[in-house]
Legacy VTK file of the C-alpha trace (Angstrom):
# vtk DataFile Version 3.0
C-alpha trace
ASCII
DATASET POLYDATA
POINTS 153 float
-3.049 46.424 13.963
-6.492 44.718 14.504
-7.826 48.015 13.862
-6.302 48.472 10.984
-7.385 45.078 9.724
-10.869 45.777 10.252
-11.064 49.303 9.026
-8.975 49.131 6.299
-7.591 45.505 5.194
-10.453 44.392 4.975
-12.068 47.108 2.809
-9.014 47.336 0.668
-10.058 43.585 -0.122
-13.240 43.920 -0.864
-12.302 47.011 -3.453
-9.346 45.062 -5.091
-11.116 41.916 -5.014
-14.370 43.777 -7.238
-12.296 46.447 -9.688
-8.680 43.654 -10.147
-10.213 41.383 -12.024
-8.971 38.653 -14.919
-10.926 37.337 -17.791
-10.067 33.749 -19.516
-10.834 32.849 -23.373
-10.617 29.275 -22.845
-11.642 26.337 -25.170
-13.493 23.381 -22.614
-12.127 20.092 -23.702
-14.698 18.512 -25.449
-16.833 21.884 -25.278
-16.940 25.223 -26.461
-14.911 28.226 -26.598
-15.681 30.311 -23.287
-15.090 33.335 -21.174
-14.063 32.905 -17.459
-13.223 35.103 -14.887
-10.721 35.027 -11.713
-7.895 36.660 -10.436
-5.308 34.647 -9.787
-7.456 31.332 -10.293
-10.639 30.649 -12.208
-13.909 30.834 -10.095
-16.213 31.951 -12.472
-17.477 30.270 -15.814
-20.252 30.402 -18.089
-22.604 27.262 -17.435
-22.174 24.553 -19.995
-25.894 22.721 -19.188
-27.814 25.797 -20.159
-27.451 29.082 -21.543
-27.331 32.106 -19.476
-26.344 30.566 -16.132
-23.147 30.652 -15.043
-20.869 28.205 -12.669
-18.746 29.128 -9.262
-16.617 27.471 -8.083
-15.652 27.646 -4.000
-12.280 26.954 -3.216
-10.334 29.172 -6.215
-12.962 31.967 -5.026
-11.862 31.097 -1.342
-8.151 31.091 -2.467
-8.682 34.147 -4.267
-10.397 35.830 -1.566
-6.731 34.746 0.835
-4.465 35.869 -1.268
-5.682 39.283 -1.999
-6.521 39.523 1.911
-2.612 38.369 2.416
-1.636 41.087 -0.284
-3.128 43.961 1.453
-2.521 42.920 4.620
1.066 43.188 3.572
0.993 46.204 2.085
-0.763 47.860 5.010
1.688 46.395 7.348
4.507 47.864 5.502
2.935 51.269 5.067
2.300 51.195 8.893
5.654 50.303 9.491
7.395 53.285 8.050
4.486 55.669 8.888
1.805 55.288 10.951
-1.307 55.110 9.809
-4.117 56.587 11.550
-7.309 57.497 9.919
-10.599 59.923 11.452
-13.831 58.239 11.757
-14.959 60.099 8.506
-12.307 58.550 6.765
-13.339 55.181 8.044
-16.953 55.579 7.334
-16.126 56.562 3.908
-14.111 53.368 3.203
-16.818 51.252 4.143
-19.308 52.980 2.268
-17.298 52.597 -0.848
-16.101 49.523 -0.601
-20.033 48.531 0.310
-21.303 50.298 -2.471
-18.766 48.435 -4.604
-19.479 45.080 -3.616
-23.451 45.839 -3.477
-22.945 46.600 -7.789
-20.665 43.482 -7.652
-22.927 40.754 -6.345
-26.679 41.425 -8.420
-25.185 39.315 -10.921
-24.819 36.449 -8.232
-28.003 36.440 -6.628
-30.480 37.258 -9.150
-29.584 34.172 -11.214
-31.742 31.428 -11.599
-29.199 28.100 -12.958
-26.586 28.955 -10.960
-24.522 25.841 -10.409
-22.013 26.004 -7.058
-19.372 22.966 -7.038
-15.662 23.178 -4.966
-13.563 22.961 -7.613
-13.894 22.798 -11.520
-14.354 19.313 -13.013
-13.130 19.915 -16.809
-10.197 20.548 -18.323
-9.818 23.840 -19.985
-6.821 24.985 -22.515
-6.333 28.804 -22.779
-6.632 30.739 -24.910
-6.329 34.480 -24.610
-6.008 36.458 -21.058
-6.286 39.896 -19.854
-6.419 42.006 -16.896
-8.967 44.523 -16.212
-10.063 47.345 -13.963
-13.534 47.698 -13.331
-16.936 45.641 -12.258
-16.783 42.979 -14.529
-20.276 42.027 -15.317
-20.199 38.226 -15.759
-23.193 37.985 -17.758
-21.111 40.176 -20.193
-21.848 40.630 -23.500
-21.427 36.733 -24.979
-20.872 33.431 -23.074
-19.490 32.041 -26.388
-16.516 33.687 -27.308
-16.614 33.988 -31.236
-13.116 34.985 -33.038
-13.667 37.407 -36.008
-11.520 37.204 -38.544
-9.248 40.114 -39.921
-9.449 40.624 -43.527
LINES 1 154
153 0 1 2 3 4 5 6 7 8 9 10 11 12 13 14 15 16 17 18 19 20 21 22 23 24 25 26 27 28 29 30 31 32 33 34 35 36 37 38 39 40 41 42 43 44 45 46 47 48 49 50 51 52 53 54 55 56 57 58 59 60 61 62 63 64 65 66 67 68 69 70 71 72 73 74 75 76 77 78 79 80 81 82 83 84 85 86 87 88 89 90 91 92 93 94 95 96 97 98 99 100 101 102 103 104 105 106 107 108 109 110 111 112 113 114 115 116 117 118 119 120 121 122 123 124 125 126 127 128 129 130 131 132 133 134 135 136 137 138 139 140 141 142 143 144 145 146 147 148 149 150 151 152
């Protein structure tokens, strides 16, 4: 099972982690309407002390990261159970690769920012708005940090 773990929990992670992703419209008490993004918890907002910098926050990301860990672990573990599972080198390599490559388009975003503030948890109160799931690399500089409702005629 270690093996396992290593050559395919944790790329399984890293995949579901990058394309299962959550955005937030949330109003900030006291602030403005935002988006945010997280799967199962919030650890991603826009910054609200300048434009075009964004806040993350540590322990949602770190309980984030557990929980989808603990999912495929789980799933892995059953699928073992009622058939083992045992993947060729190739298959292996290819894995990693992708899952790699995935997380290599994921993180640009996160290191090439300049006001990037990093805090453990969030210190404002938000109220929701609007949420949805989506499937893909969610680029968190996205196309607005302001979330402006149009109306409908």
């Amino acid at each position: 099972m270690k093996k396992l773990i290593l050559n395919l929990v944790i790329p399984i992670t890293i995949l579901t982690f990058v394309f299962l992703n959550k955005w937030w419209v949330v109003d900030i008490i006291d602030g403005p309407r935002v988006i945010m993004h997280g799967f199962p918890f919030i650890f991603v907002s826009p910054g609200i002390h300048t434009s075009l910098s964004f806040e993350f926050y540590i322990l949602p990301l770190i309980a984030d990261l557990l929980i989808y860990f603990t999912a495929c672990f789980t799933l892995v573990a059953i699928i073992n159970r009622l058939r083992k599972i045992n993947l060729s080198t190739i298959q292996i390599y290819a894995i990693r690769i992708i899952a790699l490559t995935s997380l290599l388009i994921y993180t640009p975003d996160l290191y090439f920012m300049d006001d990037e503030i990093y805090s453990l948890t969030r210190d404002f109160d938000i109220e929701v708005k609007k949420s949805r799931f989506g499937f893909g690399i969610t680029s968190y500089s996205g196309p607005k940090h302001i979330y402006e409702e149009t109306e409908k005629p």
